[in-house]
C-alpha positions in Angstrom: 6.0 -16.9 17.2 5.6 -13.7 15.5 3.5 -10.6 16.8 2.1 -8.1 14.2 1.5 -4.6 15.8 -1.0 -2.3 13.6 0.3 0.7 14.4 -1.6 3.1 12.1 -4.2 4.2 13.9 -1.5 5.6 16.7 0.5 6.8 14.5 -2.2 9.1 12.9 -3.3 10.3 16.1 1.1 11.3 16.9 0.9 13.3 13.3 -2.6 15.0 14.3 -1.3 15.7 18.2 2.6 15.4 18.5 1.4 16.1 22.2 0.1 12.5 22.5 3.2 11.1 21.4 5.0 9.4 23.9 5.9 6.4 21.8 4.8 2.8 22.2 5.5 0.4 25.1 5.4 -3.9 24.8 3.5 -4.8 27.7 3.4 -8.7 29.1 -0.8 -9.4 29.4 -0.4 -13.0 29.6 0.0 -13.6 33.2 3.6 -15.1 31.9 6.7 -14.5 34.3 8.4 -13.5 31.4 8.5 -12.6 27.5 12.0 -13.1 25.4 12.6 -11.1 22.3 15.3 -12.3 20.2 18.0 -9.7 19.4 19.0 -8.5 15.7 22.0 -10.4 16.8 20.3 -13.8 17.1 21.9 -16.7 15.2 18.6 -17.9 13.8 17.9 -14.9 11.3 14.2 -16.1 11.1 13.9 -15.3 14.3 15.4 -11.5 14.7 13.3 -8.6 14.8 11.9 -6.8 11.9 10.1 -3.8 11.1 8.3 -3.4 8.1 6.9 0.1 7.5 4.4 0.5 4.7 3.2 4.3 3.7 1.4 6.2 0.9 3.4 9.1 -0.8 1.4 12.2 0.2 1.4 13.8 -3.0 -1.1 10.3 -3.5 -4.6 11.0 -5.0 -6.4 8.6 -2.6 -10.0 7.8 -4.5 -13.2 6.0 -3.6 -14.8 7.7 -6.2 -17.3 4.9 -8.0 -17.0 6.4 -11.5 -12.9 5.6 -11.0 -10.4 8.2 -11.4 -7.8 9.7 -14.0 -4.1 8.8 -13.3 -1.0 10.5 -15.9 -3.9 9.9 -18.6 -4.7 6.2 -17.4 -8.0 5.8 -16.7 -8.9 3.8 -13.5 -12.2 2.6 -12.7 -13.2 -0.1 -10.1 -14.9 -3.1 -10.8 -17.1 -4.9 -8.4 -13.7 -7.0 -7.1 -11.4 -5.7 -9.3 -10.0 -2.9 -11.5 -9.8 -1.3 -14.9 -7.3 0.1 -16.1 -8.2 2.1 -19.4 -4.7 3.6 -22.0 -6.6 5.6 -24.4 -6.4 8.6 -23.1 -2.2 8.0 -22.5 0.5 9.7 -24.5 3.1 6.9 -24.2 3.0 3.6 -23.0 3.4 3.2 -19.1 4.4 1.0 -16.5 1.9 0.3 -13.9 2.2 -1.5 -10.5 -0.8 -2.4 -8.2 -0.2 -3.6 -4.9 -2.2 -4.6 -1.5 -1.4 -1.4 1.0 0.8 -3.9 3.3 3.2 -3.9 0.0 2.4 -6.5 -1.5 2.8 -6.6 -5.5 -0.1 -7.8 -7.4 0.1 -6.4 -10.7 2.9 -5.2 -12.9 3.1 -4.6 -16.6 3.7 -2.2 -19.1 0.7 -0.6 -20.9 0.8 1.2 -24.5 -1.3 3.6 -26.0 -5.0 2.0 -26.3 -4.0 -0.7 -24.0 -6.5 -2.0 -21.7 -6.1 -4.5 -18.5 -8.9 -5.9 -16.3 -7.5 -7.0 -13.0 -10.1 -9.0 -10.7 -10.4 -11.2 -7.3 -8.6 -8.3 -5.4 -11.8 -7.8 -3.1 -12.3 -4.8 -0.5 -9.3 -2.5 0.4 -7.2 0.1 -0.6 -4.7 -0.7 -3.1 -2.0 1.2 -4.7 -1.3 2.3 -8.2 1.9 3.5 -9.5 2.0 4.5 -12.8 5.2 5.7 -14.4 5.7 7.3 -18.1 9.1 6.6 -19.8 9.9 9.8 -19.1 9.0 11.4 -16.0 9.3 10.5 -12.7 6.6 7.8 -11.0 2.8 9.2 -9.6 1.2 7.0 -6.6 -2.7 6.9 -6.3 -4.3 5.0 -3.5 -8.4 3.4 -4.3 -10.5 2.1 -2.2 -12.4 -1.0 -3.3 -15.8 -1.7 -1.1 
């Protein structure tokens, strides 16, 4: 059985206060004599530990702006449950990635000049956009969809 710790909320509150941070500790709540953890060692490899660390660059332009936002040129402007993503305004075509904020890729695909893409049924969250020219280096924005 695998356990998912959240631990962003902590984490946030170590950054603010670096005097709060005294780590994190796995307690036992379940009245069980005992909890096993497998080891990275384990010969099952389904079963050894992982840690999976998700963040947002932050040089990010996090947005929750209705009207959308401006991204290397791109225009990006959410949709009820879904975004669009608007070339005209781009120099050269671009590649642009959306994922979920857990990593998760849900889009990818190169857009030229002009090019438009609706993407839709992503529903409420923060997603993020990576949008990289041919030549310069990539640019992360983060939108919230509510």
């Amino acid at each position: 059985m695998w356990v998912k710790y959240n631990v962003l909320s902590p984490v946030q509150e170590f950054v603010k206060n670096p005097a709060v941070n005294f780590g994190f500790m796995i307690v036992n709540t379940s009245g069980a004599q005992e909890i096993d953890f497998p080891s990275s060692e384990n010969a099952s490899e389904e079963l050894r530990p992982r840690l999976t660390v998700s963040y947002t660059d932050p040089n990010a332009v996090i947005s929750s702006a209705p009207a959308g936002m401006r991204h290397n040129g791109l225009i990006i402007r959410k949709q009820r449950h879904g975004l669009s993503l608007d070339g005209s305004n781009i120099s050269s075509p671009v590649e642009v990635t959306v994922s979920s904020f857990d990593g998760k890729r849900l889009f990818h695909d190169r857009l030229t000049v002009g090019g438009q893409r609706q993407l839709s049924g992503l529903g409420k969250g923060v997603y993020i956009i990576s949008v990289k020219e041919q030549s310069r280096q990539q640019r992360t924005a983060a939108m919230l969809i509510h």
